[in-house]
C-alpha positions, 0 to 999 in steps of 0.5 A: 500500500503507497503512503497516500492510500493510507493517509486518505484512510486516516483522513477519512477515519477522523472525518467519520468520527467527528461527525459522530460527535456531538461536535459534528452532529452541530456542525452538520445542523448549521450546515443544513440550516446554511443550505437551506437560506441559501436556497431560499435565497436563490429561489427568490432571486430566480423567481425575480428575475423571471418576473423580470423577463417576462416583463421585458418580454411583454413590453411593460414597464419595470416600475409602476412610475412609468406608467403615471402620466407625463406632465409638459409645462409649455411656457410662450413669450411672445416676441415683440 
């Protein structure tokens, strides 16, 4: 058996039994906790930017201020 086989094994021995312990089972939880946000996270933001798409797609406006009407003030004075 070469070197590296045997460290692997112990790499991994002491992996498992740290996860075995009260230690790893925390550690385990806050991960899960961890990839949990994370997901709801990028769910939103996906959902966002199909919002976002279709939108683009469909032509309409991205915020509700450009659909308020555009006001022009003329002002005239007149040349004597």
């Amino acid at each position: 058996m070469s070197l590296k086989f045997i460290a692997g094994l112990a790499l991994g021995a002491i992996v498992v039994h740290f996860l075995n312990t009260e230690e790893g089972k925390a550690f385990i939880c806050r991960l899960k906790t961890d990839i949990n946000k994370a997901e709801d996270g990028l769910t939103d933001l996906a959902e966002g930017l199909v919002q976002k798409g279709k939108e683009f797609i469909n032509g309409k406006p991205e915020t509700e201020e450009l659909e308020a009407p555009l006001i022009v003030v003329v002002e005239s004075n007149p040349v004597v």
